[in-house]
N, C-alpha and C positions, 0 to 999 in steps of 0.2 A: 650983367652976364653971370655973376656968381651968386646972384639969386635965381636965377633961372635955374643954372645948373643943381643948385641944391633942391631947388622942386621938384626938377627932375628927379634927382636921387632918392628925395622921400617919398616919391610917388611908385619907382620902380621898388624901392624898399619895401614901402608898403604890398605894393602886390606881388611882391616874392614872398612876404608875411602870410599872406591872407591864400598863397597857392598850396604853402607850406603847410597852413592849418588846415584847407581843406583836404590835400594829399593826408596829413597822419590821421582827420576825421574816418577817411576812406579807409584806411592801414587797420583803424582801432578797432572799426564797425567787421571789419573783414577779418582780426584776430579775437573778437568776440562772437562772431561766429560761427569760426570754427574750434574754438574751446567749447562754445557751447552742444554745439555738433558731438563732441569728443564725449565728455560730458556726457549727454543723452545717449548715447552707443554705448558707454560704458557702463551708465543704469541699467540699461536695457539687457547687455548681456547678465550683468550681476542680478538682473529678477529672473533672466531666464534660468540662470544656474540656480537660483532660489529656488526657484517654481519645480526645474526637473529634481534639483536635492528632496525635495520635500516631497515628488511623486515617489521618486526611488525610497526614502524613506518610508510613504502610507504604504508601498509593495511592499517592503520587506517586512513588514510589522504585518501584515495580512496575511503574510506565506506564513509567516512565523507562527501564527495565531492559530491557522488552518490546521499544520503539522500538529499541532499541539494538541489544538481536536480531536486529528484523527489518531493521535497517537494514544489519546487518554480512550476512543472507543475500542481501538485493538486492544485495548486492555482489557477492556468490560467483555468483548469478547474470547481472548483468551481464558480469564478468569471460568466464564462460564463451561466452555470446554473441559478445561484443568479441574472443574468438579465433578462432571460429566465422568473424565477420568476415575478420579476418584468413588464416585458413586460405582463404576462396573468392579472393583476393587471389594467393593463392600458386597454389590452382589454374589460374585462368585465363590464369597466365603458362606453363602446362605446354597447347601448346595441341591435343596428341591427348587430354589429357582433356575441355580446355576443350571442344571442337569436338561432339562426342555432348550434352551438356550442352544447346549452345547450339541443338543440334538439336533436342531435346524441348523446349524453350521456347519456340522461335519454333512448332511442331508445336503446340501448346500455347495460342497465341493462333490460328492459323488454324480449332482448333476452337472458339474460343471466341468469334470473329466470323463464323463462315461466310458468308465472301462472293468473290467469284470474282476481288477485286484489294484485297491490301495492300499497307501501307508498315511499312516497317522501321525503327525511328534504334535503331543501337548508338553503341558507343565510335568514333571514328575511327581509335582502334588495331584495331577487330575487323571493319572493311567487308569488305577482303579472305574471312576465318576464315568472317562471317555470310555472303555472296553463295554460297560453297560449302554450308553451313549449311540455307542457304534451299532451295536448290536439292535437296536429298536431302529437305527437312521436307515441302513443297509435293510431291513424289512419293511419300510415303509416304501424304501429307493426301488424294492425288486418289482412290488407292488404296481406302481406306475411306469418304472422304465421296462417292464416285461423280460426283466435277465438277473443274476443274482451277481453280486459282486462281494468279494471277499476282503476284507476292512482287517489288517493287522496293524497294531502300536508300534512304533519304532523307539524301542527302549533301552538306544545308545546313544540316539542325538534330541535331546529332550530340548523344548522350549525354556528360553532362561525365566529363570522364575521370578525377575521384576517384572514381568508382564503379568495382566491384569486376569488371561487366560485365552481359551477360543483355543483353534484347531490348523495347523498344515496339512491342508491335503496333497500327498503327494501322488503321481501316476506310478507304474510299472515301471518306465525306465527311469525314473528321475530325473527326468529333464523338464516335464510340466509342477508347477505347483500351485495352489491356491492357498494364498495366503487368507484365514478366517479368521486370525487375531480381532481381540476384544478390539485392540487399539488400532488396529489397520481399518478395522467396519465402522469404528469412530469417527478417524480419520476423513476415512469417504462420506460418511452422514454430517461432518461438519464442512467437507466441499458442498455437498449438495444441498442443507440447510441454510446456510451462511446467507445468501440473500435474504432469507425470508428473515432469517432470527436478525440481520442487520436492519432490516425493513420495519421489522417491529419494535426493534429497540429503541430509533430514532429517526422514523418516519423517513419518507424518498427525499433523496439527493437532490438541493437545488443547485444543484451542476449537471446533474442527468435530462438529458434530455429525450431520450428514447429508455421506452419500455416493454419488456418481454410480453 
């Protein structure tokens, strides 16, 4: 009897052994798996945040690059301008060129107010150069517009004389004026140039997609 009962017992023994190791094989395989699980989730987010750090990073290095570009050609165009500048500077101190010049400007505002009495303000260096100026514009102006108009200097409110020169034409009431400044006509010629002189300097935009 008390061998029986001991078989018995090493046999139930045993297969509470053998239940035992199969249940923790289950336990191991199933904690192995979801480590590995973990694991692989957590690589994966760590290359996605790799992968987008590193786009975010090629963007900002390319913005960066861009800006620098176009910062370094507003240069090249400024510069060119700011000579441009300085070249009407030089002209107007030459003054049989200056004097033709100032003739088609002031010409230039009498068509553009058509009325049969303006005012003039230049530089106080240029009263003298404009009253002859005037005098040839206003005879060419009577000529085509078929009326004569009367051209006096305004010789209390003078153009400041950092400017480079060129003419205000004003109307009768003073409420029109046409600005003819050297640097105001620059100005506008470097609105209106500006594509083409960008166009030539560094060839079309490969970001433009449409063209005039």
């Amino acid at each position: 009897m008390k061998a029986f009962i001991e078989k018995e017992a090493q046999e139930k023994a045993k297969e509470i052994r053998l239940k035992a190791d199969e249940e923790y094989e289950i336990e191991k395989a199933s904690i192995v798996r979801s480590e590995t699980a973990a694991i692989d989730s957590a690589y994966e987010q760590k290359l996605k945040k790799a992968s987008l750090a590193q786009q975010i990073t090629k963007s900002t290095i390319g913005n960066k690059t861009r800006l620098k570009v176009l910062a370094e050609k507003e240069k090249i165009l400024d510069d060119i301008f700011e000579e441009a500048g300085k070249g009407l500077i030089e002209l107007t101190s030459d003054k049989g060129k200056y004097k033709p010049i100032l003739e088609g400007l002031i010409e230039e505002g009498l068509y553009a107010i058509l009325e049969d009495t303006v005012t003039l303000r230049v530089r106080e260096s240029d009263v003298d150069l404009a009253k002859e100026a005037a005098e040839t514009a206003a005879k060419t102006f009577a000529e085509k517009a078929k009326f004569e108009v009367a051209v006096k200097i305004d010789d209390s409110n003078f153009l400041d004389a950092a400017l480079a020169g060129g003419v205000v034409v004003v109307n009768k009431s003073g409420k029109i004026e046409v600005n003819n400044t050297l640097e105001e006509r620059l100005k506008l010629l470097a609105e209106e140039a500006l594509p083409g002189v960008r166009l030539e300097l560094f060839g079309p935009s490969a970001s433009r997609k449409f063209f005039d």
